[in-house]
N, CA, C and O of each residue as an XYZ file, in Angstrom:
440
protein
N      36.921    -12.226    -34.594
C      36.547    -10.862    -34.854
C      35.859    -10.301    -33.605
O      34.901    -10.894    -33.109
N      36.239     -9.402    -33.201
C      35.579     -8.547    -31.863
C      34.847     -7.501    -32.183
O      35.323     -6.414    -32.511
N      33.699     -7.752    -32.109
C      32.575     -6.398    -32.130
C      32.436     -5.334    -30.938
O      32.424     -5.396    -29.708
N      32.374     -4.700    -31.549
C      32.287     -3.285    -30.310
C      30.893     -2.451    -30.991
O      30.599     -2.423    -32.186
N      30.251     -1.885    -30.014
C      28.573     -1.276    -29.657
C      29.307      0.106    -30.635
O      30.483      0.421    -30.456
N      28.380      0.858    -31.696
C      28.647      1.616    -32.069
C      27.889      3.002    -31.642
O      26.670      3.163    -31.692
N      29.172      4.295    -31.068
C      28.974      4.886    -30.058
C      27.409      5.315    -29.865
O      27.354      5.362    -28.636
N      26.376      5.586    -30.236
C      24.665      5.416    -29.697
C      24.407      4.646    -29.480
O      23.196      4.535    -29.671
N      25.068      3.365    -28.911
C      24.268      2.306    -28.336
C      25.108      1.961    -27.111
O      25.165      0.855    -26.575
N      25.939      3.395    -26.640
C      26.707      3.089    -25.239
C      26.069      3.425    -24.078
O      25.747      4.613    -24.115
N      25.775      2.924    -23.140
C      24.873      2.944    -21.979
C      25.284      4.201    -21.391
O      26.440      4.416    -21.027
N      24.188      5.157    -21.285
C      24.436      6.442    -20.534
C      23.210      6.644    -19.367
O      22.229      7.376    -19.502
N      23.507      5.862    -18.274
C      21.825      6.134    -17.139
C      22.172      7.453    -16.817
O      23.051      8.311    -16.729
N      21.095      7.165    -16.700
C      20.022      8.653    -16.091
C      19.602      8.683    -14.966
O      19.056      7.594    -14.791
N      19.483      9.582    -13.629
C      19.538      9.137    -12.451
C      18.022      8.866    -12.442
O      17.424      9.193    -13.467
N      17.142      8.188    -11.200
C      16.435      8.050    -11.254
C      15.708      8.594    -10.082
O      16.088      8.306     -8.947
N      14.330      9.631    -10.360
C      13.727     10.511     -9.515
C      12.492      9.811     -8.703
O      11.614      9.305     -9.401
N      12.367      9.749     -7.394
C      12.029      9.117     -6.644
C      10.749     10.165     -5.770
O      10.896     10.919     -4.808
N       9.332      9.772     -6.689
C       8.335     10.991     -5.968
C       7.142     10.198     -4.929
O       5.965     10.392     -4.623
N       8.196      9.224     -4.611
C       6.779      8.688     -3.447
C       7.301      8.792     -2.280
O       8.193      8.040     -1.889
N       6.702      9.926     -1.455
C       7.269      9.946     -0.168
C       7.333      8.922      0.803
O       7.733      9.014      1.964
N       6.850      7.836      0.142
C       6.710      6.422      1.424
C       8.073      5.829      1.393
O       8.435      5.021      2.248
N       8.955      6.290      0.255
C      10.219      5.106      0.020
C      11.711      6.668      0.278
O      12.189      7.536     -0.452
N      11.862      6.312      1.446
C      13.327      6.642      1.927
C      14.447      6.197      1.221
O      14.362      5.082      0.706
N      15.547      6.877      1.080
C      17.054      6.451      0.464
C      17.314      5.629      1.758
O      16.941      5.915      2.896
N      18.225      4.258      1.241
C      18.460      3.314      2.121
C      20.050      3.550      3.027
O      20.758      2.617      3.404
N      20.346      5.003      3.234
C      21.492      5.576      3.488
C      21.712      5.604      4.710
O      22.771      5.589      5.337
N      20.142      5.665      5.186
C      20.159      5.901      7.040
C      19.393      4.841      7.215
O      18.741      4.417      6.261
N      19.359      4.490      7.924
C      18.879      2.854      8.410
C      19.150      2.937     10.028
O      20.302      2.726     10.407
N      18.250      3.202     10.884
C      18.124      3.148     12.725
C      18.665      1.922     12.462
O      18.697      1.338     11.379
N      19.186      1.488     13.765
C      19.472      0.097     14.382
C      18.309      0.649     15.272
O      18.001      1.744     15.742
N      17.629     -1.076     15.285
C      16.768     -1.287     16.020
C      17.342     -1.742     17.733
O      17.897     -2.829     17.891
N      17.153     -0.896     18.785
C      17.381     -1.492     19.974
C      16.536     -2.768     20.261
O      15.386     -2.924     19.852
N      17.363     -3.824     21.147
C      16.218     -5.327     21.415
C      16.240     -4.992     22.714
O      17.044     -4.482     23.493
N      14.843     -5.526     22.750
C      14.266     -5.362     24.496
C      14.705     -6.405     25.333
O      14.890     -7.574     24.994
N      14.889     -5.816     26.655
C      15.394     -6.789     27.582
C      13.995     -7.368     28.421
O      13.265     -6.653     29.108
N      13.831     -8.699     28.210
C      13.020     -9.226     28.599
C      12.327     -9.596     27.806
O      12.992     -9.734     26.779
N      10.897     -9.969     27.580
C      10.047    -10.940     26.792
C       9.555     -9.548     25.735
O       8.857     -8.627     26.161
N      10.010     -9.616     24.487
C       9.804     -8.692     23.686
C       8.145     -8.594     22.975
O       7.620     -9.527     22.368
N       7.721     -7.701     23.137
C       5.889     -7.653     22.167
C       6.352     -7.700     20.962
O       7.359     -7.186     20.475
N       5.374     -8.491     20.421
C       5.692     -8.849     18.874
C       5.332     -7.564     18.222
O       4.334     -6.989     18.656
N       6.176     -6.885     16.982
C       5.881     -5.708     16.328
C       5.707     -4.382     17.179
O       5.235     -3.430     16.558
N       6.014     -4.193     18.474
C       5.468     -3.110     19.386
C       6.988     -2.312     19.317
O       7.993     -3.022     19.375
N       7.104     -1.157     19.220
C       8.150     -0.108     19.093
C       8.519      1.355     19.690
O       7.614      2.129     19.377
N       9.045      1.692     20.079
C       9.307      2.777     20.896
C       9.816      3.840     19.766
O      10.678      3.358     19.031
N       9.565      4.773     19.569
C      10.628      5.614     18.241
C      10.686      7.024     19.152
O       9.777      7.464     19.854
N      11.841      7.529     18.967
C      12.897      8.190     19.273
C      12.971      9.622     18.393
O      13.924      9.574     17.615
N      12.312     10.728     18.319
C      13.185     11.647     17.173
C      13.689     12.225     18.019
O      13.383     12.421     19.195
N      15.055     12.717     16.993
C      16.323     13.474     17.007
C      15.891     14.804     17.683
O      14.756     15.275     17.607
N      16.548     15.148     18.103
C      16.154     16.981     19.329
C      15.887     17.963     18.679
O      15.322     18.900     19.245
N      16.306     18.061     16.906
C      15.986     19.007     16.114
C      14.548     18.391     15.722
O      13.745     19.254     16.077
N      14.052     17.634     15.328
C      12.985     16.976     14.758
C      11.575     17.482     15.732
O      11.328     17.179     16.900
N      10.598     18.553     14.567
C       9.317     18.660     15.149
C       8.596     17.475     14.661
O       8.656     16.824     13.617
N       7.937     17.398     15.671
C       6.834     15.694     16.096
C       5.543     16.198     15.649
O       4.927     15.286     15.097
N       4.979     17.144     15.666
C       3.935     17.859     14.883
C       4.105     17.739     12.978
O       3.281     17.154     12.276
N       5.187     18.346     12.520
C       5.122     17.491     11.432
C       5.554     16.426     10.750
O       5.295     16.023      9.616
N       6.580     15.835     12.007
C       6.654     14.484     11.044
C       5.784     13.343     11.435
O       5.756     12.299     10.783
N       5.193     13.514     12.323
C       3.797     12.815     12.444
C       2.444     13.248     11.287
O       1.394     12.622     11.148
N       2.752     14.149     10.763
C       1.727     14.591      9.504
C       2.001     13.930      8.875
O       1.247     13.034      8.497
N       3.392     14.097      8.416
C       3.792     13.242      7.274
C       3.935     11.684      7.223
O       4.015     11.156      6.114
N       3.977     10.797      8.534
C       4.369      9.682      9.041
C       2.752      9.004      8.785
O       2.627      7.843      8.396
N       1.820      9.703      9.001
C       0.547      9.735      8.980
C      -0.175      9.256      7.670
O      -0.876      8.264      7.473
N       0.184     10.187      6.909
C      -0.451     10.674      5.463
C       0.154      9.227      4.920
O      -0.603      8.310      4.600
N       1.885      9.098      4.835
C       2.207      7.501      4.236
C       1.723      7.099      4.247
O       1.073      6.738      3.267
N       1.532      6.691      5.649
C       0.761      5.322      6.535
C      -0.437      5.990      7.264
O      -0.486      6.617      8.322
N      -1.172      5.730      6.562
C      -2.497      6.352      7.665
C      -2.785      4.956      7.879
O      -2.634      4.044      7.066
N      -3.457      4.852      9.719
C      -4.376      3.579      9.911
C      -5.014      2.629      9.351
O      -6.090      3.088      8.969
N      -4.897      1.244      9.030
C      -5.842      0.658      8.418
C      -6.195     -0.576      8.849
O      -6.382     -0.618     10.065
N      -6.374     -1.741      8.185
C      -7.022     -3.404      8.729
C      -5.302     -4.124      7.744
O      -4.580     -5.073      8.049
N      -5.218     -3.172      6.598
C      -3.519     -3.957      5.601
C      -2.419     -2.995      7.072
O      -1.315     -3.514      7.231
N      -2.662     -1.992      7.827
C      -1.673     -1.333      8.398
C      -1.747     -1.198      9.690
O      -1.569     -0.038     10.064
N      -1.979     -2.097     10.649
C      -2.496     -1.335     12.257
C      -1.304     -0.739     12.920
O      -0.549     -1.508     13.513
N      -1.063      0.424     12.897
C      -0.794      1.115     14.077
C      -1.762      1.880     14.840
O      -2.793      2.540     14.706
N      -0.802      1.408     15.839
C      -1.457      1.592     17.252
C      -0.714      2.745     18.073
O      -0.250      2.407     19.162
N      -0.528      4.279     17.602
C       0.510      5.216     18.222
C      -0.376      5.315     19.458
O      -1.586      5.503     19.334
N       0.370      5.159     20.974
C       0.331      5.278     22.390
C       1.299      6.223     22.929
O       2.485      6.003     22.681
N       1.043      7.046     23.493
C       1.441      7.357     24.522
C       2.374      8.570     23.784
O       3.515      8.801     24.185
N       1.732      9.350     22.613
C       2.888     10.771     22.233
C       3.270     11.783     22.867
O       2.547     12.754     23.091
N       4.943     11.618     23.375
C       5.493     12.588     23.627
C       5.837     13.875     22.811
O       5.461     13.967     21.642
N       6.606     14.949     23.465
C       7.012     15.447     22.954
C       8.364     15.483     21.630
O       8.751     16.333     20.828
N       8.791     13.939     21.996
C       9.820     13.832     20.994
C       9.743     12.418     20.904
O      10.827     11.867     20.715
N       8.580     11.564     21.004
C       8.717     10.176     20.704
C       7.367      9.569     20.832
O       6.357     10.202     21.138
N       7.415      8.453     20.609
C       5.845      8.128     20.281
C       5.973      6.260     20.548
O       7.052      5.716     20.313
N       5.000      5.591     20.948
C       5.321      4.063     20.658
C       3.723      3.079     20.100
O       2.526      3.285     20.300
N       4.241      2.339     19.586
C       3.049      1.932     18.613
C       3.276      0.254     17.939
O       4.346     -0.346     18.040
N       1.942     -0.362     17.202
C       2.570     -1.598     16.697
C       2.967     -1.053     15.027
O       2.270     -0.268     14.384
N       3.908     -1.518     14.675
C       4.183     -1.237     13.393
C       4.381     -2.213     12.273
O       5.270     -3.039     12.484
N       3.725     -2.305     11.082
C       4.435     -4.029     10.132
C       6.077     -3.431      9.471
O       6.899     -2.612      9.884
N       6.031     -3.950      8.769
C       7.425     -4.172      8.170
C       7.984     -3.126      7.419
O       9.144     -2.725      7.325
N       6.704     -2.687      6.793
C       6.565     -1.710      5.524
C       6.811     -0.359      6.400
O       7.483      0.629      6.104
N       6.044     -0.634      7.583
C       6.395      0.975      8.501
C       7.255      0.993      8.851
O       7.780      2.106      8.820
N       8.038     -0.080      9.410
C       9.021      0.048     10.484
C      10.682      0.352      9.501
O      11.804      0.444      9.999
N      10.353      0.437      8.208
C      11.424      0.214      7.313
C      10.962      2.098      7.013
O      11.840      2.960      6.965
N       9.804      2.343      6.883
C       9.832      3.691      6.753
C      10.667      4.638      7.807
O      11.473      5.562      7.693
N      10.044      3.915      8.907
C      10.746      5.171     10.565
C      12.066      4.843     10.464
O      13.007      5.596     10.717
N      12.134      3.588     10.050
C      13.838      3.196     10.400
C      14.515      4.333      9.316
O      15.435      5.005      9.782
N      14.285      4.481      8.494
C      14.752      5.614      7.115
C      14.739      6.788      7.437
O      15.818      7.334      7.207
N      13.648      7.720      8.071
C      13.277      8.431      8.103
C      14.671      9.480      8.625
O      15.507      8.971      9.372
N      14.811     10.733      8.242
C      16.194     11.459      8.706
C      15.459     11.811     10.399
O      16.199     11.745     11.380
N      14.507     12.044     10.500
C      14.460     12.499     12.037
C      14.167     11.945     13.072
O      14.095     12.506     14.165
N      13.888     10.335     12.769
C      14.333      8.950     13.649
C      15.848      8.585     14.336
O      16.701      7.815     13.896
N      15.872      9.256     15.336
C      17.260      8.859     16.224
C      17.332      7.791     16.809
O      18.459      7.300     16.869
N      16.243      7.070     17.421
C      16.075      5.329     17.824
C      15.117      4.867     17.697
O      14.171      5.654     17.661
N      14.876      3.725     17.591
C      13.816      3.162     17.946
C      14.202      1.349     18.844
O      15.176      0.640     18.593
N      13.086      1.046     19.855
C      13.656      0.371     20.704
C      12.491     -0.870     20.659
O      11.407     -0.291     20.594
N      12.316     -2.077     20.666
C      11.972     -3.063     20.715
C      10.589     -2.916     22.002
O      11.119     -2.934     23.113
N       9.500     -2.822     22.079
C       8.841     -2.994     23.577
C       9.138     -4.641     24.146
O       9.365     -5.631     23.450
N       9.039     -4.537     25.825
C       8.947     -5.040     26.115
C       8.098     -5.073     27.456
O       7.818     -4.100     28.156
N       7.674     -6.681     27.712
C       6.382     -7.077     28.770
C       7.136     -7.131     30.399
O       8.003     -7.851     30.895
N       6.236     -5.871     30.954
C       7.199     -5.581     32.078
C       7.829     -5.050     32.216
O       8.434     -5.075     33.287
């Protein structure tokens, strides 16, 4: 005898709404450039795109991740369209997401 789900108990999802600005759709994903030569552990170069203002997505890059002792970045040296810093995992998966991240590049010593 074959049972079949009687029709209110047929799976209908529902999309699911996503209100924490720390978690990016996994659609865009940077490739990380590797440094030539002896690479700094966690140290990163990031890259935005030529449309991308650095005034606010550094607000917003900020506010996620603001500074801490669980988060050290270390942003050095902000350009006008790029910035470099140490980043953990949790950040570097944020910038890598982020739509107005065009590269980001590995530092290296020397």
């Amino acid at each position: 005898m074959v049972q079949t789900k009687p029709p209110s108990a047929t799976f209908n999802p529902q999309p699911i709404h996503n209100t924490n600005m720390t978690e990016q759709p996994e659609t865009h994903l940077v490739e990380i450039g590797h440094a030539k030569g002896e690479r700094v552990e966690s140290s990163y170069t990031v890259q935005l795109k030529d449309n991308a203002n650095m005034s606010v997505f550094m607000q917003r890059f900020l506010k996620a991740y603001p500074p801490s002792l669980d988060n050290p970045i270390a942003i050095k040296w902000p350009s006008a369209t790029g910035f470099s810093g140490t980043f953990g995992d949790e950040t570097l998966h944020f910038l890598r997401s982020a739509p107005e991240v065009g590269e980001i590049y590995e530092n290296s010593r020397g």
